[in-house]
C-alpha positions in Angstrom: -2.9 -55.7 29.3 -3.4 -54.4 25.7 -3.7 -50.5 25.1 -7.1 -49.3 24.7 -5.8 -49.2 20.7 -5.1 -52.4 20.4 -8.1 -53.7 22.3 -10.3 -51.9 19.8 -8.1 -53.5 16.6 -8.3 -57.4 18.3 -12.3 -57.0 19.1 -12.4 -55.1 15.4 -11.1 -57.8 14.1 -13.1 -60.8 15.6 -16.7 -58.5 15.2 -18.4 -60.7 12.4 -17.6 -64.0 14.2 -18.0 -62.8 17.7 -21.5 -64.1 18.4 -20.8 -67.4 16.8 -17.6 -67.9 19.2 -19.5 -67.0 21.9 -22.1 -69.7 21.6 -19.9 -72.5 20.6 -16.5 -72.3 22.9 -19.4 -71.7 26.1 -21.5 -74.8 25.3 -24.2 -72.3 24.8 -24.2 -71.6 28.8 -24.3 -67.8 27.3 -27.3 -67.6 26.9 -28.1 -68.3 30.9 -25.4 -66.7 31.9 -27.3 -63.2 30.2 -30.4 -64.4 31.6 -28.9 -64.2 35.2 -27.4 -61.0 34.7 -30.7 -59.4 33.6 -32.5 -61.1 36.4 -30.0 -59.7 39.1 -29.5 -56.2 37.8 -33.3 -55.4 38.6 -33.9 -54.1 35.0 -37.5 -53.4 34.5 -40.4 -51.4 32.8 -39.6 -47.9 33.7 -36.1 -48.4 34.7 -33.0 -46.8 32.6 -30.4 -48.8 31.7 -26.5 -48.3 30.9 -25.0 -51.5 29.2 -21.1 -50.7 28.9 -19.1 -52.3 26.8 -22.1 -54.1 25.1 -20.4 -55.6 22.4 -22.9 -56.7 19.7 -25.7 -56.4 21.9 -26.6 -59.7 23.8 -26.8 -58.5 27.4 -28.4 -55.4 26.0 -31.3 -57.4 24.6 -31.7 -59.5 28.1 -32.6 -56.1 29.8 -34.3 -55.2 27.0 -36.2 -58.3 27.7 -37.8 -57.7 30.6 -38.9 -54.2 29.5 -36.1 -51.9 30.6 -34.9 -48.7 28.3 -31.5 -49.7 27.4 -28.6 -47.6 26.5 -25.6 -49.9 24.7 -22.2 -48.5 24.6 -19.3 -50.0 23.6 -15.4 -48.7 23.0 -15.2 -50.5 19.9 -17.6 -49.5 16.7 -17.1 -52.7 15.0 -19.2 -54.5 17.3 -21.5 -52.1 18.1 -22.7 -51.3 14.9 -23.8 -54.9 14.6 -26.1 -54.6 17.7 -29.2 -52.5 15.5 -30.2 -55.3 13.4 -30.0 -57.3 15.8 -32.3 -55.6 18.2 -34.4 -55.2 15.4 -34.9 -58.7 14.6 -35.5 -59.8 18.1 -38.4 -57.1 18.0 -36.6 -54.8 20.6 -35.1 -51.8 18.9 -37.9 -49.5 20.2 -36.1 -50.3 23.8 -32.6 -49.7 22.4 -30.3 -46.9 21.1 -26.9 -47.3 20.5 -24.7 -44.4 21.6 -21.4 -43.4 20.1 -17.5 -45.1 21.2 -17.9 -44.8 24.9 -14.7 -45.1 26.7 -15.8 -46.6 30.6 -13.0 -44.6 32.2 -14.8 -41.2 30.6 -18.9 -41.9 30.2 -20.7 -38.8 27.7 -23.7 -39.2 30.0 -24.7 -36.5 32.7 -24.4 -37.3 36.3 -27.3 -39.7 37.8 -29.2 -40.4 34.8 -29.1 -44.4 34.7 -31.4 -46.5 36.9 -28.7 -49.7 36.6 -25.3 -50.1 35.1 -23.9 -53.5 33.3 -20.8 -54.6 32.3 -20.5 -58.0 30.2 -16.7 -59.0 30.1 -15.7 -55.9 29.9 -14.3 -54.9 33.0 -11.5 -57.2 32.6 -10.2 -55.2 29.2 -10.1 -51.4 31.2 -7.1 -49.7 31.8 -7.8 -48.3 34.8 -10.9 -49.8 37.0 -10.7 -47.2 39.5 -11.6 -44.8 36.8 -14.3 -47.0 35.4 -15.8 -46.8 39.3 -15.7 -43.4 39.6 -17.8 -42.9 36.7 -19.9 -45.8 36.9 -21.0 -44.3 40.7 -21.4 -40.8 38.7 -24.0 -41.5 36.3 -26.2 -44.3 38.2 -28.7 -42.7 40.3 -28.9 -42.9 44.2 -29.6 -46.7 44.8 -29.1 -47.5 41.3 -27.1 -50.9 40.9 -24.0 -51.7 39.2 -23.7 -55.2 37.7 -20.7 -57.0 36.4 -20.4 -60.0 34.5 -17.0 -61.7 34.2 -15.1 -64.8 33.7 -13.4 -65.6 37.1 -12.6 -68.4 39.2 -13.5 -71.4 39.5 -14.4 -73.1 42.9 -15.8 -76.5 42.0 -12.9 -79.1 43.1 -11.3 -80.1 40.1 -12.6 -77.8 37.8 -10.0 -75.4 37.7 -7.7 -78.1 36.4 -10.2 -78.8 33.6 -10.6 -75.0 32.6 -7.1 -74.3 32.6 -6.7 -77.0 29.8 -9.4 -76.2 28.0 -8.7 -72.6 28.2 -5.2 -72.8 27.0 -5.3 -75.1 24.3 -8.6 -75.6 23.0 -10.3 -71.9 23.2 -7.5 -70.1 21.4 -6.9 -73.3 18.7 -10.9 -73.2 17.9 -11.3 -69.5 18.2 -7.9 -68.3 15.4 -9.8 -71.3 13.3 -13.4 -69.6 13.5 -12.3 -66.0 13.6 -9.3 -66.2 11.7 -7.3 -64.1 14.2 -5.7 -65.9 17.1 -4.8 -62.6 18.9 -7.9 -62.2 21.0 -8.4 -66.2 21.8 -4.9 -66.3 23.2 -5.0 -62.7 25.0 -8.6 -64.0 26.7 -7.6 -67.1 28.8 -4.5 -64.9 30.0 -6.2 -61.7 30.9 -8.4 -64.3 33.0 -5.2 -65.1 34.7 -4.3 -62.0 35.6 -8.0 -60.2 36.7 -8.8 -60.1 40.8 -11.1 -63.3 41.7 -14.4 -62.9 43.7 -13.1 -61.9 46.6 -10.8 -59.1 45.5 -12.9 -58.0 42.9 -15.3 -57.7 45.5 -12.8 -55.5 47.3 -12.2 -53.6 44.9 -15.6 -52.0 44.1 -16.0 -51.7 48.6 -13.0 -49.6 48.4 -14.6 -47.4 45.4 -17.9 -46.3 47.2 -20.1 -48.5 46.4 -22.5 -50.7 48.7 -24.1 -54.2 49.5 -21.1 -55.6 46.8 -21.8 -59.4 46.6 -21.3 -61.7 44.2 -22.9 -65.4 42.6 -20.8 -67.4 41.1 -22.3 -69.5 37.6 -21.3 -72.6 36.4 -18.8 -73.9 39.4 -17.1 -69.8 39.5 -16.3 -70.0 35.6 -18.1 -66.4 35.4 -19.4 -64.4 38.3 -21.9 -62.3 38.6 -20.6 -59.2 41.3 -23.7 -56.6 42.3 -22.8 -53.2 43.7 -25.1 -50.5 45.1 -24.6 -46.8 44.9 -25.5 -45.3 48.5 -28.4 -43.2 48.8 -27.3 -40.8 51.3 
């Protein structure tokens, strides 16, 4: 995996086409796939939201959509910076702020302030997880929920075959085409390789603390949506 550095210069780089990409090498199965991650993370009038490594703002604006308070955070400025206007012209900045750079693996926020946590395919690009855990369970209040989105894999018979293909030689040929920078499209499909599937990902955030981990998969296991719950004891 890439240094924190250079994931911040790759995803600096691709910023201004990063929405576009998004929409056209998913088919536009985005746009669910934010819709089911809003729905599962319980977000809510009243409730306080953390979105971690938000990117331009997309699965900020699906909480934001159903009412909740929503704190975006990302570690690179060049795509958060973009999410303002954006909230703005979806009529949803009053339920927004941006915060500064924030690294996962150290959050500025004091202990048990968030109602719900989310992470958008962002998990996949930390360092160290564990650490991301640790302070994930920190700043989520007792029975507040942790919910990952990630790529992951697929279980529909056949349709790993097809992915892999498509994954390795169509996503990084349209993407350096688009974005003019074939870095990130070619370092996606094989940090996919390498991250933990359901199962072990599922593991993963048992062994951290948290409880009732379970997991949906979307779209045959292309993405999966993991839920976590920190105990209330």
């Amino acid at each position: 995996m890439p240094e924190g550095t250079q994931v911040q210069q790759m995803f600096s780089a691709i910023a201004g086409k990063y929405d576009l990409l998004n929409h056209l090498l998913s088919g536009g199965a985005d746009f669910w796939w934010w819709w089911r991650m809003a729905k599962a993370s319980g977000a809510g009038p009243g409730r306080r939201f953390l979105d971690v490594a938000a990117g331009t703002g997309d699965s900020s604006l699906a909480l934001a959509r159903r009412g909740a308070e929503v704190v975006s955070t990302d570690f690179t400025h060049a795509m958060l910076r973009l999410g303002p206007a954006k909230f703005a012209r979806k009529g949803h900045a009053g339920l927004i702020w941006a915060s500064s750079d924030a690294d996962a693996q150290q959050l500025p926020f004091k202990s048990a302030t968030f109602d719900g946590i989310t992470i958008c395919y962002g998990i996949r690009n930390v360092e160290d997880r564990s650490l991301a855990y640790a302070e994930f369970l920190r700043v989520l209040r007792p029975g507040g929920q942790l919910t990952i989105l990630e790529f992951s894999t697929p279980t529909f018979p056949g349709l790993k075959a097809f992915y892999d293909w498509y994954s390795l030689r169509v996503l990084p040929r349209v993407g350096a085409w688009i974005s003019g920078d074939a870095s990130a499209y070619t370092y996606l499909p094989e940090s996919i390789r390498t991250f933990p599937d359901q199962r072990s990902l599922a593991a993963e955030l048992d062994a951290a603390g948290f409880c009732q981990v379970g997991w949906t998969n979307l779209t045959g296991g292309i993405v999966a949506l993991h839920t976590a719950v920190k105990s209330s004891d």
